[in-house]
Every structure is written in structure tokens, then in C-alpha cells.
C-alpha positions as a Markdown table, in Angstrom:
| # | Residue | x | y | z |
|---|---|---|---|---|
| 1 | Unk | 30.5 | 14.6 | -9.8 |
| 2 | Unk | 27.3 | 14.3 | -7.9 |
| 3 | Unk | 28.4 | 18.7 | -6.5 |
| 4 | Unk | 28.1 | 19.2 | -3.1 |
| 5 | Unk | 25.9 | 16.5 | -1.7 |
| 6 | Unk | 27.4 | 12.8 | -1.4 |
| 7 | Unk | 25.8 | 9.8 | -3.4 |
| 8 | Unk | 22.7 | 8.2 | -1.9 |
| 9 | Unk | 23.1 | 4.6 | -0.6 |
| 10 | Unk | 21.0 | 1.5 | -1.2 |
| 11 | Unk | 19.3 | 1.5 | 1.6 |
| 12 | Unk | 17.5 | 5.2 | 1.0 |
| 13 | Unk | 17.2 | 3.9 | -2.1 |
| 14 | Unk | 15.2 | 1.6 | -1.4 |
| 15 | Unk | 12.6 | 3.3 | 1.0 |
| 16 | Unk | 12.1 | 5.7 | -1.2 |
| 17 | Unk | 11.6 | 3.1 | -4.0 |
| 18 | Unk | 8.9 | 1.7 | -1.4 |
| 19 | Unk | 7.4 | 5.1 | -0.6 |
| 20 | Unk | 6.6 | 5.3 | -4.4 |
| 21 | Unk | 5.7 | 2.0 | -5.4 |
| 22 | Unk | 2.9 | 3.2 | -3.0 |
| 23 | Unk | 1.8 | 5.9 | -5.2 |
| 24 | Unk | 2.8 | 3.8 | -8.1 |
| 25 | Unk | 0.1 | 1.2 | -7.3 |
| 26 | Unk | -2.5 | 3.8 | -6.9 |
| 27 | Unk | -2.4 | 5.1 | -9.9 |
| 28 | Unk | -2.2 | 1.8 | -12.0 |
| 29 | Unk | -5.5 | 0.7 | -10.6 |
| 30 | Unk | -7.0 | 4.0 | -11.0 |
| 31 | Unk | -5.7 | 3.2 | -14.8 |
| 32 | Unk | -7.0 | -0.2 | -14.8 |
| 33 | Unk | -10.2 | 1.1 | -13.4 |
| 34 | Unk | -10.8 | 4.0 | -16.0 |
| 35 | Unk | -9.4 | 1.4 | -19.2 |
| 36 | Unk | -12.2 | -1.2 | -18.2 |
| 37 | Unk | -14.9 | 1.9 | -17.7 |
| 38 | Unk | -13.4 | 2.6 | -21.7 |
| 39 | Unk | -13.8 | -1.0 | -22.5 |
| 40 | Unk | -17.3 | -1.3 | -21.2 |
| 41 | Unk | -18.5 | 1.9 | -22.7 |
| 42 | Unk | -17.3 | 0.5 | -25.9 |
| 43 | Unk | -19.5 | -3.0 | -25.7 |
| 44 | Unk | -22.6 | -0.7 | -25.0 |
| 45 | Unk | -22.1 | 1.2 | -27.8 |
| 46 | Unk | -21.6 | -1.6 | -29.8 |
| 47 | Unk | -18.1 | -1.2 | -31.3 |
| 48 | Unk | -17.1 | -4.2 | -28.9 |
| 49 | Unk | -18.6 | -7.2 | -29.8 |
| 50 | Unk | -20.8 | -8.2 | -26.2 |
| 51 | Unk | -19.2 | -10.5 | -23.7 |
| 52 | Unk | -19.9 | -11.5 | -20.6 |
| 53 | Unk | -16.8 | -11.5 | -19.2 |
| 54 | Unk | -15.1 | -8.3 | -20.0 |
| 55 | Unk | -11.8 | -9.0 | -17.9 |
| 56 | Unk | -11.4 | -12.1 | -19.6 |
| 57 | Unk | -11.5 | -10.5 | -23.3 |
| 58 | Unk | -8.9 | -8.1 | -22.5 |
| 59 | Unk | -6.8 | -10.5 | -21.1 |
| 60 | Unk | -7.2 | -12.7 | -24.1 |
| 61 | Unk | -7.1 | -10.1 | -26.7 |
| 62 | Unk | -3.1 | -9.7 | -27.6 |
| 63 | Unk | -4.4 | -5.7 | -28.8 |
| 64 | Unk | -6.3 | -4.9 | -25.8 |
| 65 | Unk | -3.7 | -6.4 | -23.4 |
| 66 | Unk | -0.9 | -4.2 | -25.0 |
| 67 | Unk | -2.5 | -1.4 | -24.7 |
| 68 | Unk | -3.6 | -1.8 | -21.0 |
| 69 | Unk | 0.0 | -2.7 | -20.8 |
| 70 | Unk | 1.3 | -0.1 | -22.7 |
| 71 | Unk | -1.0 | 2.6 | -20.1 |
| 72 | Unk | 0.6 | 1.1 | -17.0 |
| 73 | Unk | 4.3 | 1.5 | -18.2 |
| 74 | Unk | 3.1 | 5.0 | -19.4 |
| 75 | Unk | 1.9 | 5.7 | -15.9 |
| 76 | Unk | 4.9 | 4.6 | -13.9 |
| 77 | Unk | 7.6 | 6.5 | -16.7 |
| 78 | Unk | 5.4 | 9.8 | -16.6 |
| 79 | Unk | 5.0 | 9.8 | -12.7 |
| 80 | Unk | 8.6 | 9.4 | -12.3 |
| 81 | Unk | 9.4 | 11.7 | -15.1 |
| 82 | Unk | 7.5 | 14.5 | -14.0 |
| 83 | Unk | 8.6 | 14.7 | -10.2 |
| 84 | Unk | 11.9 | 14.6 | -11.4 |
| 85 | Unk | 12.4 | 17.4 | -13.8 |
| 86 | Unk | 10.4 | 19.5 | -12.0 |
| 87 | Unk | 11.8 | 19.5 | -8.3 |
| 88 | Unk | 14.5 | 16.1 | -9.1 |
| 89 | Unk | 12.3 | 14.3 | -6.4 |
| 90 | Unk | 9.0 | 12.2 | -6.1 |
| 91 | Unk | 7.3 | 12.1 | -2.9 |
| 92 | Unk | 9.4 | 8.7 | -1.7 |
| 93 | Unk | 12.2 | 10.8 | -2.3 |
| 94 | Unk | 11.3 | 13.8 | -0.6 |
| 95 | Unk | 10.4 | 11.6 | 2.6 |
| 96 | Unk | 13.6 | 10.5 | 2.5 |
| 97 | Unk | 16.2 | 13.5 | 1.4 |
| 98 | Unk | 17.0 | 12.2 | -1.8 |
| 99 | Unk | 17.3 | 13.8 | -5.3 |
| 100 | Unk | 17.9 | 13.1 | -8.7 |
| 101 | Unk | 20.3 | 15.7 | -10.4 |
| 102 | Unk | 22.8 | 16.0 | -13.6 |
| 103 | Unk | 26.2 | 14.8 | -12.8 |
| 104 | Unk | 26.7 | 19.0 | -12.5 |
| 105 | Unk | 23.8 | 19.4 | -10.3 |
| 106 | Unk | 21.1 | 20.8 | -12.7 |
| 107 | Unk | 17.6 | 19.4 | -12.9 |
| 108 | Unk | 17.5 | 16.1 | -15.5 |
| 109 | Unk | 15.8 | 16.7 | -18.7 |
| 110 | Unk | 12.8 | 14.9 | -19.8 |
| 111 | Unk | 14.4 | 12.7 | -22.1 |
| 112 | Unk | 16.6 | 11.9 | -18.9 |
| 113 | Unk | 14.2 | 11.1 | -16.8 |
| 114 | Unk | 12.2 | 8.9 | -19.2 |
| 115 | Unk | 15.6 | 6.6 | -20.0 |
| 116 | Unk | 16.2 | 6.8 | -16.5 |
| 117 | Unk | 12.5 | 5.6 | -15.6 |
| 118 | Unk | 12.8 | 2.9 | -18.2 |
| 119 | Unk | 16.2 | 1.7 | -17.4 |
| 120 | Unk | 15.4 | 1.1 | -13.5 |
| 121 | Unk | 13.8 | -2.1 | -14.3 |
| 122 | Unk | 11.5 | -1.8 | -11.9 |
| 123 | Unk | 14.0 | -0.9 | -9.2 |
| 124 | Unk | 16.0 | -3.7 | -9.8 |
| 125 | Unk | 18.8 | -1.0 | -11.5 |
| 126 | Unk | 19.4 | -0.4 | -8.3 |
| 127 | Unk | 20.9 | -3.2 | -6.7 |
| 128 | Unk | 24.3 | -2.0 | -9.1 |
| 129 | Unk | 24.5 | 0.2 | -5.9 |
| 130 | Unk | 25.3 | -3.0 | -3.9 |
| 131 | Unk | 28.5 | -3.9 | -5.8 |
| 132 | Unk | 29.4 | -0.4 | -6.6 |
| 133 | Unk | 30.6 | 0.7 | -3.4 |
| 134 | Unk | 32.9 | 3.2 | -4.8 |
| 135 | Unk | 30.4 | 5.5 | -7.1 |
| 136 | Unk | 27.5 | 4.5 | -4.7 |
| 137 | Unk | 25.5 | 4.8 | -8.6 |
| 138 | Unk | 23.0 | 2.6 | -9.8 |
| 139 | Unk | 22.5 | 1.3 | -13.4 |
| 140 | Unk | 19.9 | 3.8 | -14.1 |
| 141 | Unk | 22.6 | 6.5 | -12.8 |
| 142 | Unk | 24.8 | 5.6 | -15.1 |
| 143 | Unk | 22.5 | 4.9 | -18.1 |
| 144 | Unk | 21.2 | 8.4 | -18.0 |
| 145 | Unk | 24.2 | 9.9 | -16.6 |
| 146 | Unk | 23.0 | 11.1 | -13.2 |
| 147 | Unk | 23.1 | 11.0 | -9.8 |
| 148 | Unk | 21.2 | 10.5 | -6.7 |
| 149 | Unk | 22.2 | 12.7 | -3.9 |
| 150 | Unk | 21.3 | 12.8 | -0.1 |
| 151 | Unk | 20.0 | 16.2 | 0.7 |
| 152 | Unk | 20.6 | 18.0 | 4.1 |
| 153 | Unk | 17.4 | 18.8 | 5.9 |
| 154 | Unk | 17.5 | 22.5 | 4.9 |
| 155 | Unk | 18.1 | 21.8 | 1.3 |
| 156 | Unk | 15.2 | 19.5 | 1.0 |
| 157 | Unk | 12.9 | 21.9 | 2.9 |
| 158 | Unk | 14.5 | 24.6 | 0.6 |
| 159 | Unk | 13.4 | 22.3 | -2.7 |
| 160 | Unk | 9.9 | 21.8 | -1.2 |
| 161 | Unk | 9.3 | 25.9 | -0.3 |
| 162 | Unk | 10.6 | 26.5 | -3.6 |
| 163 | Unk | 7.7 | 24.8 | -5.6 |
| 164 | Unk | 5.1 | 27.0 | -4.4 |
């Protein structure tokens, strides 16, 4: 059971899930940014063969692209991951009195929170909450076997003191 808070709806969901895609975006084009700066310091120093059109050799070299793609799913997973299993919430989710917990209430573990990052599909997981009206869980919930919970406004100012 989700303890003594009740399941977060779709709705908080949701704003939250906008509150960090925020975040989210910021630090994949800071990613992008520093990858090209990597790419372009490899053509001046000669281990990339010139182009003039850096943007387009990444995008048409399969390697390069994977790995730019790989950096931006890394990103996102280690973002989520870390908020979580330190305090169970990311910034969204602290705007909006939400937190990710064990089905017993503890923090989630790092393997946790990276199937549960993966298993969101990129927030879609959540619509499950839609048609689930009785566990009010998501896919990701169940995947990883946790819950969201909506948080009083003491306990989330109690979760945020306690970081300090």
C-alpha cells in the first residue's frame, strides 16, 4: 500500500511531468551543446576528419548519433534517478506535493528509479492512471513496484527542510 498518504492522480501527474520536462530540456541542450563542443574539438585536432557541416555529420553518422542519443536518455534516467532516491521527489514534484516511495513507504532504490525512469515512456506510462481508477498507479508504478503519493503541505516542507 502506498502508507499513509493516498495515490496521486493524473492530473498532478501531469504538472509535475510538465514542471520537469522544463528542467529536462535544459539539461539536454546543455548536453547537446557540450557533445558538439567534444565533436568540434575532435576535428581540430584532427582525429575527425574536417567537415564543414558538423551537425550534419553527426546526424549522418549511425556512431555519433547513438551516442548523442545514448547522452540524452542518460540525462533524462539520471535526473530522474537521482531526485528520487535522494528526497523521492524532483523539483516538478515538489511544486506540486508529490512523491515517489516503496509500496512500504521507504525511499526507491537506484535500480528502482532507473526501471522506473525507463519504463515512463516519456510520460506516456502515465496515462495507465486514466483507466486505473481504482489503484490511481501508473505503468511505471507498477513496473518498478511503487507508488506516487500526494503529500500534505507539512510533510513536503518537512522532506524539503530535511535535505539540508
Amino acid at each position: 500500500m502506498s502508507g499513509e498518504f493516498p495515490r496521486a492522480g493524473f492530473w498532478r501527474r501531469f504538472a509535475s511531468l510538465i514542471y520537469d520536462s522544463l528542467v529536462v530540456i535544459s539539461l539536454s541542450m546543455l548536453t547537446a551543446i557540450l557533445y558538439f563542443a567534444a565533436i568540434q574539438a575532435l576535428i581540430a585536432l584532427g582525429v575527425i576528419a574536417k567537415t564543414d557541416d558538423p551537425a550534419a555529420f553527426i546526424q549522418d553518422s549511425p556512431l555519433l548519433y547513438g551516442i548523442r542519443s545514448a547522452l540524452f536518455i542518460g540525462v533524462n534516467v539520471v535526473f530522474f534517478a537521482y531526485f528520487w532516491t535522494k528526497s523521492g521527489q524532483t523539483i516538478g514534484m515538489r511544486a506540486w506535493r508529490l512523491k515517489v516511495q516503496t509500496r512500504d513507504g521507504a525511499l526507491i532504490s537506484w535500480p528502482q528509479a532507473v526501471i522506473r525512469s525507463l519504463s515512463a515512456l516519456l510520460g506516456l506510462g502515465t496515462l495507465v492512471v486514466l483507466i486505473d481508477f481504482k489503484n490511481k498507479r501508473a505503468l511505471q508504478d507498477y513496473i518498478s513496484k511503487t507508488d506516487m503519493v500526494s503529500l500534505t503541505k507539512e510533510e513536503n516542507k518537512r522532506i524539503y527542510q530535511s535535505l539540508d
